[in-house]
C-alpha positions in Angstrom: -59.4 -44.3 106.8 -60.4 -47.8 107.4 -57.8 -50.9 106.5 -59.1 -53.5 104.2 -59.7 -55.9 107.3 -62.1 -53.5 109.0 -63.6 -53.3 105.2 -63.8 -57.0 105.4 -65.1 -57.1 108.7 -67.7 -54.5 107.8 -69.4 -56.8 104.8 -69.2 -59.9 106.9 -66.4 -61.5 104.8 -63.0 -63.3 106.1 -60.1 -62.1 104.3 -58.4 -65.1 101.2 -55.2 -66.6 101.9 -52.5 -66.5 99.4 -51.7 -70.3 98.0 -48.7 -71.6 97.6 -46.9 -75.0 96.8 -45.3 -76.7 99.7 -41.5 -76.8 99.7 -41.1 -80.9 99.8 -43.3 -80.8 96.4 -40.7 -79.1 94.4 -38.1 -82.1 95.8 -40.0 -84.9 94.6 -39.4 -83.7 90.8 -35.6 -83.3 91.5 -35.7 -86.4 93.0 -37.2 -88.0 89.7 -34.8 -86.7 87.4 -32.2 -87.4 89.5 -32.9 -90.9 89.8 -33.7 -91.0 85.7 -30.3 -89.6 84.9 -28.9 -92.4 87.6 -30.5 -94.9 85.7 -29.1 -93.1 82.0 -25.7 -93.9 83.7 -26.1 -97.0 85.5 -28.4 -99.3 82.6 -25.1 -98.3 79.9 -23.0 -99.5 82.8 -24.8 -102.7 83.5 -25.5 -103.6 80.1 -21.9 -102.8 79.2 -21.2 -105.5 82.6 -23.9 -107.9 81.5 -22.2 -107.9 77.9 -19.0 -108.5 79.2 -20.1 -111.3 81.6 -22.0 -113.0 78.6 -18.8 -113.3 76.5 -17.3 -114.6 79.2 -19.8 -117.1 79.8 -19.8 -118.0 75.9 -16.3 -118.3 75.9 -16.4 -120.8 78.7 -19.1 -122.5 77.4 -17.6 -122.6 73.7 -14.2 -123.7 75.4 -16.0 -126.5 77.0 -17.9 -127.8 73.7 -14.7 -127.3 72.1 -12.4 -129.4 74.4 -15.0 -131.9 74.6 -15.0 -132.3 70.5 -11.3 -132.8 70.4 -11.9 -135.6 73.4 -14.7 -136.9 71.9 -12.4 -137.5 68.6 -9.6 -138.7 70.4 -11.7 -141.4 72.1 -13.3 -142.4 68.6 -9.7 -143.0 67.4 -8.4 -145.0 70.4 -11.7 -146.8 70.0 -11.4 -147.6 65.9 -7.9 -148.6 66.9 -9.0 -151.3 69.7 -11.4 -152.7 67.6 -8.2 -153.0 64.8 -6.5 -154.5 67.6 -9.4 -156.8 68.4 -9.3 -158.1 64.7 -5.3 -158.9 64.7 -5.4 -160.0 68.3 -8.1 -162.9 66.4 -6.0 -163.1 63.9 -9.0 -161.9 61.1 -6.9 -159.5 59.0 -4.0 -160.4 57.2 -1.1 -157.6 57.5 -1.3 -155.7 54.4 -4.9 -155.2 55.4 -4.3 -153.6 58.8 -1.6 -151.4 57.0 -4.4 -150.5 54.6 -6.7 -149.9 57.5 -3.8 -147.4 59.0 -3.8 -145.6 55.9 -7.4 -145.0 55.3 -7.5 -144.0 59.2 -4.5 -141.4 58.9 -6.0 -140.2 54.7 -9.6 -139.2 56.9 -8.0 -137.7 60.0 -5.1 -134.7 59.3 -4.5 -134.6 62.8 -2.9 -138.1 63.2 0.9 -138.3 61.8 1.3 -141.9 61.9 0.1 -145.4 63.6 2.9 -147.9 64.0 1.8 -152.0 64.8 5.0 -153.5 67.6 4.9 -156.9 68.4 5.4 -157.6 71.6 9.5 -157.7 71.5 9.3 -153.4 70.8 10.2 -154.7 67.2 7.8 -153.0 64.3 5.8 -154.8 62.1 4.0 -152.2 60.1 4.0 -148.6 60.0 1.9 -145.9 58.0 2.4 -142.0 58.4 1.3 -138.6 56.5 4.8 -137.9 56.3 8.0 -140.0 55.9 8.7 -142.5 58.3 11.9 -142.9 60.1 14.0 -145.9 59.3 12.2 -149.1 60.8 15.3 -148.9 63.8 14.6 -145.7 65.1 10.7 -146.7 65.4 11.4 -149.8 67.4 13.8 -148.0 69.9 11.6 -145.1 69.8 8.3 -147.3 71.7 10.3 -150.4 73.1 12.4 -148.5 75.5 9.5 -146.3 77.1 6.8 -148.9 77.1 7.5 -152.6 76.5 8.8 -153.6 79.2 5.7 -152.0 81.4 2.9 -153.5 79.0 4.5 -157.1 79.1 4.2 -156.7 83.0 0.7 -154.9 82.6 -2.2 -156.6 81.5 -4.8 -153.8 82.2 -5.4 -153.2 78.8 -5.4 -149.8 79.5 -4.2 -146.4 76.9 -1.1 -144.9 77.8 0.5 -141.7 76.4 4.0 -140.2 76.2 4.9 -136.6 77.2 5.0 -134.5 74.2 7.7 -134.5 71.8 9.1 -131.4 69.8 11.8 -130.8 67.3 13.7 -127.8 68.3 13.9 -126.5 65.1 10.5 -126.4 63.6 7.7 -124.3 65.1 4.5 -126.5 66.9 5.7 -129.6 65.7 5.0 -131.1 69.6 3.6 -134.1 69.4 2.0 -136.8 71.5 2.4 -140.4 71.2 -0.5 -143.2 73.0 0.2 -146.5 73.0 -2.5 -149.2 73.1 -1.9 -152.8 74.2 -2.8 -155.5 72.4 -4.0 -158.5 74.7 -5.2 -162.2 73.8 -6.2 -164.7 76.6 -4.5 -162.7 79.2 -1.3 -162.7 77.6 1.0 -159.8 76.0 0.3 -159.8 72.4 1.9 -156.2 71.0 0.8 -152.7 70.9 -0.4 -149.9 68.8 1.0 -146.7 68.7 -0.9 -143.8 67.2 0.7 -140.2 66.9 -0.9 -136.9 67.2 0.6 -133.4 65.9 -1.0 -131.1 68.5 -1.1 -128.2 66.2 -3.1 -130.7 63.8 -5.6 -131.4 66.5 -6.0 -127.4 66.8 -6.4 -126.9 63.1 -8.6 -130.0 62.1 -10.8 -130.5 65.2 -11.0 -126.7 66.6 -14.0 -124.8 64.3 -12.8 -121.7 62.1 -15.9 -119.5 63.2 -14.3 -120.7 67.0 -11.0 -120.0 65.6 -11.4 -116.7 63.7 -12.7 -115.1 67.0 -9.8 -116.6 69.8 -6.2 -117.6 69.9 -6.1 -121.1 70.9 -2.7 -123.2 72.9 -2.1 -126.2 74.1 0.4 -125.8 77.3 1.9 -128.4 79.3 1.9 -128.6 82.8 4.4 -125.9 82.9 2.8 -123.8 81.1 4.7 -124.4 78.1 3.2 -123.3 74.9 3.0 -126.8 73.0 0.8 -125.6 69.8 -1.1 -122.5 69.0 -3.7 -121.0 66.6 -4.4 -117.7 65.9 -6.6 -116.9 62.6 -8.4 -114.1 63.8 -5.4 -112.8 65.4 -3.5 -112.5 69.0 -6.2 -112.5 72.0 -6.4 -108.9 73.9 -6.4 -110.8 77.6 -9.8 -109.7 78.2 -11.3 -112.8 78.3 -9.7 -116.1 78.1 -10.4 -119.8 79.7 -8.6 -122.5 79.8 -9.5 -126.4 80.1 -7.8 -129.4 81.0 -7.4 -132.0 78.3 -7.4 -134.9 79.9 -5.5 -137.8 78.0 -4.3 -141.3 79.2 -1.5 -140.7 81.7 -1.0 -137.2 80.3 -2.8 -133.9 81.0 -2.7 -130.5 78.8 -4.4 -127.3 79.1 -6.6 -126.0 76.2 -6.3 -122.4 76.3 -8.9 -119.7 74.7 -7.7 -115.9 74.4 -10.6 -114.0 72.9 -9.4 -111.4 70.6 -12.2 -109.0 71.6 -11.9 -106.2 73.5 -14.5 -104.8 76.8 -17.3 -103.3 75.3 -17.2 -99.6 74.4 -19.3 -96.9 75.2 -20.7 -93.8 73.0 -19.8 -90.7 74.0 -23.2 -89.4 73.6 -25.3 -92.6 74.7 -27.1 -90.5 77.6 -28.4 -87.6 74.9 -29.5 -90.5 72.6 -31.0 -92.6 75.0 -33.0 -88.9 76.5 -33.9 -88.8 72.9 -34.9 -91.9 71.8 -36.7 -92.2 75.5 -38.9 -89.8 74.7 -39.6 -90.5 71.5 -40.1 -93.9 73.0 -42.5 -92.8 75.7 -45.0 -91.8 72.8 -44.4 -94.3 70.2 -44.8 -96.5 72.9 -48.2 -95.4 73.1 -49.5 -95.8 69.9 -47.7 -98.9 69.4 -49.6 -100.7 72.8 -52.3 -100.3 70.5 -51.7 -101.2 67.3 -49.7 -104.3 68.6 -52.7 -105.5 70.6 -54.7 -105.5 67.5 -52.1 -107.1 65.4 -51.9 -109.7 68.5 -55.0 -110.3 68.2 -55.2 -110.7 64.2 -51.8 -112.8 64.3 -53.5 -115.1 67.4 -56.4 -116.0 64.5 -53.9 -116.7 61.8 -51.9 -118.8 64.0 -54.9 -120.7 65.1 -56.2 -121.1 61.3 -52.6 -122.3 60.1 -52.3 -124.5 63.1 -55.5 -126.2 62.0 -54.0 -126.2 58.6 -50.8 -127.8 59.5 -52.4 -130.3 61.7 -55.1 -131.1 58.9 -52.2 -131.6 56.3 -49.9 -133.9 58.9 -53.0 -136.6 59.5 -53.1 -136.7 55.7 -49.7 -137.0 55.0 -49.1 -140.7 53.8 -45.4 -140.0 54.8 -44.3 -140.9 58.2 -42.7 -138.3 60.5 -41.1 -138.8 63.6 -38.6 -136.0 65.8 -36.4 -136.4 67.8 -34.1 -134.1 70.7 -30.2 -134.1 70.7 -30.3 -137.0 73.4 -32.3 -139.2 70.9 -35.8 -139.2 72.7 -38.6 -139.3 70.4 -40.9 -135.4 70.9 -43.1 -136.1 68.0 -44.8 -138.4 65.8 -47.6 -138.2 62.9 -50.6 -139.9 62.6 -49.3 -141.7 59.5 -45.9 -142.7 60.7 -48.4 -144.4 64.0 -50.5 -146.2 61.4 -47.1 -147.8 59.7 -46.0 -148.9 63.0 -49.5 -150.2 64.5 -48.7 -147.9 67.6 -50.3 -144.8 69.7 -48.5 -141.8 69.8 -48.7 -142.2 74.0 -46.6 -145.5 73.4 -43.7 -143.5 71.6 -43.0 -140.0 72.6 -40.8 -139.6 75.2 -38.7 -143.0 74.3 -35.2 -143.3 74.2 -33.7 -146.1 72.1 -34.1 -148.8 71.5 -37.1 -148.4 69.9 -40.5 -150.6 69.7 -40.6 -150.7 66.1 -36.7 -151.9 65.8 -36.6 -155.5 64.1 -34.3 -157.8 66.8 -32.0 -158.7 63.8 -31.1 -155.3 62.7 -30.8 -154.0 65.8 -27.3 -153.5 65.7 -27.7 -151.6 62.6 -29.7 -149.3 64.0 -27.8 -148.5 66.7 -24.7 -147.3 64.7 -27.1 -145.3 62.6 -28.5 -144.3 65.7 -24.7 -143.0 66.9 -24.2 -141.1 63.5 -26.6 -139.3 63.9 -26.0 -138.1 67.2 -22.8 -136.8 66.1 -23.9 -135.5 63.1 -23.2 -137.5 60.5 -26.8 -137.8 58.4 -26.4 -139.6 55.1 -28.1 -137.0 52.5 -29.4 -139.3 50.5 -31.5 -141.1 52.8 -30.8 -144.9 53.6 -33.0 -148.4 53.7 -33.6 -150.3 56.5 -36.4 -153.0 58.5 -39.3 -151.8 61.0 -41.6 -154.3 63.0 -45.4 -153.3 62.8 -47.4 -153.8 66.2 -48.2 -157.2 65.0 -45.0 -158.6 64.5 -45.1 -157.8 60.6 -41.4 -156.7 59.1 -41.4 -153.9 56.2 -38.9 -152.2 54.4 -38.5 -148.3 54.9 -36.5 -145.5 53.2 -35.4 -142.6 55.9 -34.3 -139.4 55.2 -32.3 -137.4 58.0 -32.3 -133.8 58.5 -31.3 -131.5 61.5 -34.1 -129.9 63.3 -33.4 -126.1 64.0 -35.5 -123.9 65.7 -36.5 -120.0 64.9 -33.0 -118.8 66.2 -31.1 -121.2 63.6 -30.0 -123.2 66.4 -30.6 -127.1 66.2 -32.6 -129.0 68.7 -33.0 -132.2 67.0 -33.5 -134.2 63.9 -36.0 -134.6 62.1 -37.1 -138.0 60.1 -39.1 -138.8 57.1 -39.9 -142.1 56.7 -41.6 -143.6 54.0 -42.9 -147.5 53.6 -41.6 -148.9 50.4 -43.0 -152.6 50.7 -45.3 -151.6 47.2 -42.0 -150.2 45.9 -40.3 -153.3 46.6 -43.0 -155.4 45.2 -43.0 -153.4 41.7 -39.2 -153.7 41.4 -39.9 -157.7 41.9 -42.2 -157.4 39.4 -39.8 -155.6 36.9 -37.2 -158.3 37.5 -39.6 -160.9 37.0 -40.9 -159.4 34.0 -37.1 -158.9 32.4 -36.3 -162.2 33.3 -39.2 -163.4 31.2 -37.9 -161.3 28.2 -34.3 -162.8 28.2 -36.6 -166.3 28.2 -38.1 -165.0 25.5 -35.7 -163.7 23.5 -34.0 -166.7 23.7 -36.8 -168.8 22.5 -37.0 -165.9 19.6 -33.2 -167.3 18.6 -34.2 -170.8 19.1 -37.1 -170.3 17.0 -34.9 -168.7 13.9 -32.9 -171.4 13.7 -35.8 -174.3 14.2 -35.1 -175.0 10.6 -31.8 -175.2 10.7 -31.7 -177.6 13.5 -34.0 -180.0 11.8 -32.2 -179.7 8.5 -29.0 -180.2 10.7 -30.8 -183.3 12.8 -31.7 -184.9 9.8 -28.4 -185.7 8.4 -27.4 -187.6 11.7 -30.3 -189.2 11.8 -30.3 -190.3 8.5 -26.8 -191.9 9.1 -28.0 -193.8 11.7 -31.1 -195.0 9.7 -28.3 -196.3 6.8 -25.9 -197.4 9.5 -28.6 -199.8 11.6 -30.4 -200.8 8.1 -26.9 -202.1 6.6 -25.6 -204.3 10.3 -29.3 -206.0 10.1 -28.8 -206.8 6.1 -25.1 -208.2 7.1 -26.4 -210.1 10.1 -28.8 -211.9 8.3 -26.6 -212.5 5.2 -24.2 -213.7 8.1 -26.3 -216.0 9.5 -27.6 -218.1 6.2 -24.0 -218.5 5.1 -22.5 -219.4 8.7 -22.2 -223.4 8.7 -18.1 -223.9 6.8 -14.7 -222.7 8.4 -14.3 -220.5 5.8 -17.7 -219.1 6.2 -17.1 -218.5 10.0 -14.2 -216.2 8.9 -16.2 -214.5 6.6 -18.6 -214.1 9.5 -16.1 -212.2 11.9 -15.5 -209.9 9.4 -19.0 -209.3 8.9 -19.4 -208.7 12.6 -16.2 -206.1 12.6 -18.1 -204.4 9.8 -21.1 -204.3 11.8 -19.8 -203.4 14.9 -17.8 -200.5 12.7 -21.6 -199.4 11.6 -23.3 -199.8 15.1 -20.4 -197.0 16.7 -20.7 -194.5 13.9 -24.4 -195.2 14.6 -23.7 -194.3 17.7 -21.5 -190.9 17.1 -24.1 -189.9 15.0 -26.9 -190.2 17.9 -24.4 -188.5 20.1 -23.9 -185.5 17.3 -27.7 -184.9 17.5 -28.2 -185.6 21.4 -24.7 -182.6 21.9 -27.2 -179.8 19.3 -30.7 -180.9 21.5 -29.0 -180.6 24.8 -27.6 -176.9 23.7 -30.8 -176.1 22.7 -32.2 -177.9 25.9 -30.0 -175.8 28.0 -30.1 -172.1 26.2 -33.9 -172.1 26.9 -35.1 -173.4 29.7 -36.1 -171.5 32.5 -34.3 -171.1 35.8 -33.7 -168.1 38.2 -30.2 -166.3 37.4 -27.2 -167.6 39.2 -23.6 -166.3 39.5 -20.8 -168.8 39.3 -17.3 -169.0 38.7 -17.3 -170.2 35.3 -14.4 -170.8 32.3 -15.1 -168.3 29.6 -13.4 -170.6 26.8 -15.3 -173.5 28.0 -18.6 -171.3 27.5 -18.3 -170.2 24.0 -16.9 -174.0 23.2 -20.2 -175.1 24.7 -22.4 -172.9 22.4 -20.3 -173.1 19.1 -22.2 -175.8 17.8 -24.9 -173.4 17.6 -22.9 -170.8 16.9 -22.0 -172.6 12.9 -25.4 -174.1 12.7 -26.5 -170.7 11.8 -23.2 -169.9 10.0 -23.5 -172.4 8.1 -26.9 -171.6 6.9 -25.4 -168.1 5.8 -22.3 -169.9 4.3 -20.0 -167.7 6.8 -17.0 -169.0 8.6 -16.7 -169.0 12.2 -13.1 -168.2 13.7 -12.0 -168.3 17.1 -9.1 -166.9 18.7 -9.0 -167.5 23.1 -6.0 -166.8 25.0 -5.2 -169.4 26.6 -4.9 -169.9 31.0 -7.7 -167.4 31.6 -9.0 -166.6 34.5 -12.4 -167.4 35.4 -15.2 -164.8 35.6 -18.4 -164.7 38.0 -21.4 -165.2 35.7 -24.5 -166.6 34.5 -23.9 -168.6 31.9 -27.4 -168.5 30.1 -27.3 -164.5 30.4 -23.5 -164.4 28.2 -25.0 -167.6 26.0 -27.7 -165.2 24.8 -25.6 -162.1 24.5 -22.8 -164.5 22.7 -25.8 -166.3 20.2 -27.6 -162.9 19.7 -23.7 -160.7 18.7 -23.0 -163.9 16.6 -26.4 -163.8 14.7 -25.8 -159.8 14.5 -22.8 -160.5 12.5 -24.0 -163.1 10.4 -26.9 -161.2 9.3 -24.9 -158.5 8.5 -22.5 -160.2 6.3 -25.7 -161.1 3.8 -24.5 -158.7 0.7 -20.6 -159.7 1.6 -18.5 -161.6 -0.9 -18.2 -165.5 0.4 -14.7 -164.8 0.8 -15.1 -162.3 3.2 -17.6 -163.7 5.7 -16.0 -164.4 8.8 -17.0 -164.4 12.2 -14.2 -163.9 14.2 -14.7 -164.6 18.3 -12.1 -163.5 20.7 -11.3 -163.7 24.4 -8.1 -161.7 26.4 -7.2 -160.2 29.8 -8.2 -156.6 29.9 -5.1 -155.2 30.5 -2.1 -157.5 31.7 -0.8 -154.6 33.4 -3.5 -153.3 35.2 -3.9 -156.9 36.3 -1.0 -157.6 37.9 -1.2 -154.6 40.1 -4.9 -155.5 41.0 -6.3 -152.3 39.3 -8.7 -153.5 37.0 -9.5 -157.5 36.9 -11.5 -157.6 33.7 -12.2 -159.9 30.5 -12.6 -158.7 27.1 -14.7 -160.7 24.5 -15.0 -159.5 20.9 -17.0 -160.2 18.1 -16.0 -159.0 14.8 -17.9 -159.2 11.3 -16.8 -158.0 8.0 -20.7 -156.7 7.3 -21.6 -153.5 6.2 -20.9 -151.6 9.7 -23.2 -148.9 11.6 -24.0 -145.9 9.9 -23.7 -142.8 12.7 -27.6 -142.1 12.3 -28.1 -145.5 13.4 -25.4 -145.6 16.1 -27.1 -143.1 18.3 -30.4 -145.4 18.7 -28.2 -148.6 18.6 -29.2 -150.0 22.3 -33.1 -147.8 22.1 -35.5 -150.2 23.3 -37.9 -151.5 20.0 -35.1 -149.9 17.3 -34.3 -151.7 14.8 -33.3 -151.7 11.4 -34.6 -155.3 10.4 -38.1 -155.5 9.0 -38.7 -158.3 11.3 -36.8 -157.4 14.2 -38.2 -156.4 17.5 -35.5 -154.0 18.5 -34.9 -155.5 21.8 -31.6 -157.7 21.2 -28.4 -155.2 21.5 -30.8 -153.4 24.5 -31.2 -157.0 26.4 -27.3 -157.8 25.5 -26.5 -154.7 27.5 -28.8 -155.1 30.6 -27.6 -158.6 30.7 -23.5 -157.0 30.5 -24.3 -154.4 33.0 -26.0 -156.9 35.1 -22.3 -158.4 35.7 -20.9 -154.9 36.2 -19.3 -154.5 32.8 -20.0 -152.6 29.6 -20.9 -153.6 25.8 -19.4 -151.4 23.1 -19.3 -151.4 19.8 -16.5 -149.7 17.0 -15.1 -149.7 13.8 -13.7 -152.8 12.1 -10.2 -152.2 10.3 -10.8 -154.9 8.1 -14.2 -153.6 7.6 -17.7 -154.2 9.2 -18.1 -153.7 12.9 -16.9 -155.1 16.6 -18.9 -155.5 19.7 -16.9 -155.9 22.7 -17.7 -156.4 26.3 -16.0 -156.7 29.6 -16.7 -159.0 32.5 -15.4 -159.2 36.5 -13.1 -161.6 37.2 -13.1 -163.8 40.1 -11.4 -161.9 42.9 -8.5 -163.7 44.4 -7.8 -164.6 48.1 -5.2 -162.0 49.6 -1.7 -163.6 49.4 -0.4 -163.0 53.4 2.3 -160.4 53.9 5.5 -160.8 56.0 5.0 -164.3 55.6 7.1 -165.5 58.7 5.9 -163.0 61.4 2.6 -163.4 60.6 2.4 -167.5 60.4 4.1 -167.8 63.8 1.5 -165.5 64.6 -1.5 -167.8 63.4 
């Protein structure tokens, strides 16, 4: 029997070898899943690593921004505080205004327990605290023994601050005292002393979202817990940095404990992550795809909405302008170029100060420029000068906002400006144009009482007439009859008689000259001026007018002014036409009253005595009460409506320009019930403000 070779051999064929997969192929799978499940374990590990080292790093980072706040606030103090000094080393402010100053520092800033002013013998002059003060002996000893002598050898000028203080039996109630020197012509002048509570500097100047997430301390050099905060709770130790808090001749540590703990792993991460791998591997797939064509589509929107934007900036007519946390300009709009008269090449990329800054108000805008680099924007936008190009000055309004990016975080600010030289002109205009209608209305009053005036003239004026005609009639009866003694006696008492005519000649033409000069004055035009002016003396001076229409109406006119007043800062036209038009008001009013009954009582008084004395309110009260028919309470609503009236003649503009012209000064126009029956306006006005009387007279004139 033949084998299968010899069979093959036979038919000329070779015989097939079996095939089989080499041995090192089956590694190279192994190998794969070996590394994959390496990398299941090592990725959770690194990430878990990377996390931790990330918190860390925000921690430190945080820490940093955090300790450079609280120096950046510290600094601001000491610097408000020199510039106090500055001002009493000049001798500018009077005591009880730096006191004031120390309290208005000390209301704004929780963190400061008290500022104390020594002269430059450790004795205190002023102090002002959030809490009560220790008696004015224990201050002095307090700051003369550790400093005095130093600073009256030490001219440097230079902040020093004590160790920390701490009662025993109150929890973080450390403290830290700095003393700054006060220094004129190179010669010792005093020192101010501020106080800090440590813990208030943790709670007032440390964030809450910083706070809710890690413990923070101050420690001494010894590691001496001065202050601590903890809202979120006791750190774990995990991770924690600390700062040093560097301070004029002092040093503390500002210590962070993060209350979070390592990052924790899920028990079944590596079947999820084979799951969601895989499920990865083909979603991966499909999403390539459909995320290249929504790429694509998104890349045309963005290009259309770019053109969009761009097309809507260049017709804005409102100026923009951004800016990067340092202040350098990164972008400007075609309008805001065109207000300015400069290329956009010429701008971007500046730092202040700018081109378009006006040399005067350049130290305006550089404080605006330093709020708002720490982040004080004023919401409701704020006025100020640009130069154009050409050297042109125009008024702007700017409106601050931050500039944050797509992760919330800000990068900048962004500014709106918009030119307001039109809007200035129009508001010219309107006070122009009401200027013209107080000229008007006052030639309205002068015109309803142009008869009376004449009717009132012509009485004067006939006296004179009579007066004159009789001394010519007696001169030349005195000069035919003048040639005996006893004639010449006769003729010097002619001449007394004559000389008796000629004077009330005379008062009479002064009578009518007083009524043409009030009229004179009342209207003619001039541009409104404030002055210090006697109220009394003001409705003396228009009283003559005041009972030519009263007496025309058969009303009479009662005054009743307190004597000694103070003066007030007005215009004196403005209150003669709100005085003329109340008065005519009431007299109108009393028409249908009994003749009896009309009176037109005008009254003056302080405010409120009270008030006054203690410098709360420095105001005058004028009233002017009628015995008419009073305001109905239909009518009262619409009482100061523009063009309301309930005359048949009236324009409706009288009570309306009375209470522009009221406001005007700052005070208010009112009107109530009479008791006695009819109606009373009343209206305040400012007083003059007097100079500040000096406080601890004898310390402060050896001072000066």
């Amino acid at each position: 029997m033949k084998t299968s070779a010899q069979n093959h051999e036979q038919h000329g064929k070779k015989p097939q070898k079996k095939w089989r997969i080499p041995r090192w192929r089956w590694l190279l799978p192994i190998l794969l899943l070996l590394l994959f499940l390496t990398i299941l374990v090592w990725l959770p590990w690194q990430a878990r690593k990377l996390e931790a080292t990330e918190r860390q790093e925000q921690l430190i980072a945080d820490t940093l921004w955090v300790e450079q706040a609280i120096q950046f606030q510290l600094e601001r103090h000491e610097e408000v505080l020199r510039r106090l000094g500055n001002e009493i080393t000049h001798d500018r402010l009077y005591p009880a205004q730096v006191l004031d100053s120390f309290s208005s520092l000390i209301d704004s800033n929780k963190e400061i327990q008290k500022i104390v002013w020594l002269d430059d013998y450790g004795q205190v002059i002023g102090a002002r605290a959030s809490i009560s003060l220790p008696r004015i002996d224990d201050l002095s000893s307090e700051f003369a023994g550790q400093f005095n002598e130093k600073f009256r050898r030490s001219l440097d000028g230079k902040t020093h601050c004590m160790q920390p203080q701490s009662d025993a039996n109150r929890k973080n109630s450390a403290a830290v005292s700095c003393l700054i020197p006060l220094v004129k012509d190179k010669q010792y002048y005093g020192n101010l002393v501020i106080t800090y509570s440590l813990q208030g500097i943790l709670e007032e100047m440390v964030p809450w979202w910083f706070a809710q997430e890690n413990e923070i301390s101050l420690v001494d050099v010894n590691e001496k817990v001065l202050a601590d905060r903890s809202a979120g709770g006791l750190g774990k130790n995990v991770y924690s940095h600390s700062r040093q808090l560097e301070l004029p001749n002092l040093s503390l540590n500002l210590r962070t404990n993060s209350i979070k703990t390592e990052p924790k792993l899920l028990s079944n991460l590596l079947v999820l992550s084979i799951i969601f791998l895989s499920l990865g591997l083909l979603w991966s797939v499909f999403a390539l795809w459909r995320d290249v064509n929504r790429r694509i589509a998104a890349e045309g929107a963005l290009r259309r909405q770019v053109a969009f934007s761009t097309a809507m900036e260049n017709s804005l007519i409102t100026g923009l302008r951004a800016r990067d946390m340092e202040g350098r300009l990164t972008y400007v709009n075609p309008s805001f170029c065109k207000m300015i008269g400069r290329e956009p090449q010429e701008l971007i990329g500046r730092l202040p100060p700018m081109p378009y800054w006006a040399p005067e108000a350049l130290h305006e805008y550089q404080e605006r420029f330093t709020q708002i680099l720490s982040g004080t924007v004023p919401a409701d936008g704020f006025e100020t000068i640009y130069l154009r190009a050409n050297g042109e000055r125009f008024p702007v309004l700017i409106y601050e906002s931050p500039l944050v990016n797509e992760a919330g975080k800000q990068t900048g600010w962004m500014s709106s400006i918009l030119d307001i030289s039109e809007l200035k002109h129009a508001q010219d205009l309107t006070r122009q144009q009401q200027e013209k209608l107080h000229a008007s209305a006052r030639l309205a009053t002068m015109g309803e009482i142009a008869s009376m005036l004449a009717h009132e003239l012509n009485q004067p004026l006939a006296a004179i007439s009579s007066y004159t005609t009789g001394a010519i009639n007696l001169l030349e009866a005195n000069a035919a009859s003048a040639t005996s003694p006893t004639k010449a006696i006769a003729a010097n008492t002619a001449y007394d008689d004559i000389r008796t005519a000629i004077q009330k000649a005379n008062a009479q033409a002064q009578r009518a000259g007083k009524i043409i000069r009030s009229v004179h004055e009342f209207i003619k035009k001039r541009e409104a001026k404030r002055e210090a002016t006697d109220i009394n003396q003001l409705i003396g001076n228009i009283l003559p007018l005041v009972e030519l229409q009263a007496r025309a109406h058969h009303v009479a006119v009662l005054t009743q002014l307190a004597p000694n007043l103070p003066d007030v800062l007005i215009d004196k036209i403005l209150i003669e036409q709100v005085l003329l038009n109340l008065t005519r008001n009431g007299i109108e009013a009393m028409a249908d009253t009994p003749s009896v009954r009309r009176q037109l009582k005008i009254t003056s008084a302080l405010m409120n005595e009270a008030e006054l004395a203690s410098g709360v309110q420095r105001q005058l009260l004028i009233q002017v009460a009628d015995h008419g028919h009073g305001i109905a309470a239909d009518i009262a609503q619409q009482l100061f409506t523009p063009f309301f009236s309930t005359k048949s003649t009236g324009m409706g503009m009288g009570l309306n320009i009375c209470r522009t012209a009221i406001e005007f000064h700052g005070g208010s126009l009112t009107f109530s019930h009479n008791p006695e029956g009819g109606t009373t306006f009343s209206f305040t006005l400012p007083l003059v403000a007097p100079q500040p009387e000096a406080l601890l007279g004898e310390h402060y004139a050896a001072r000066s």
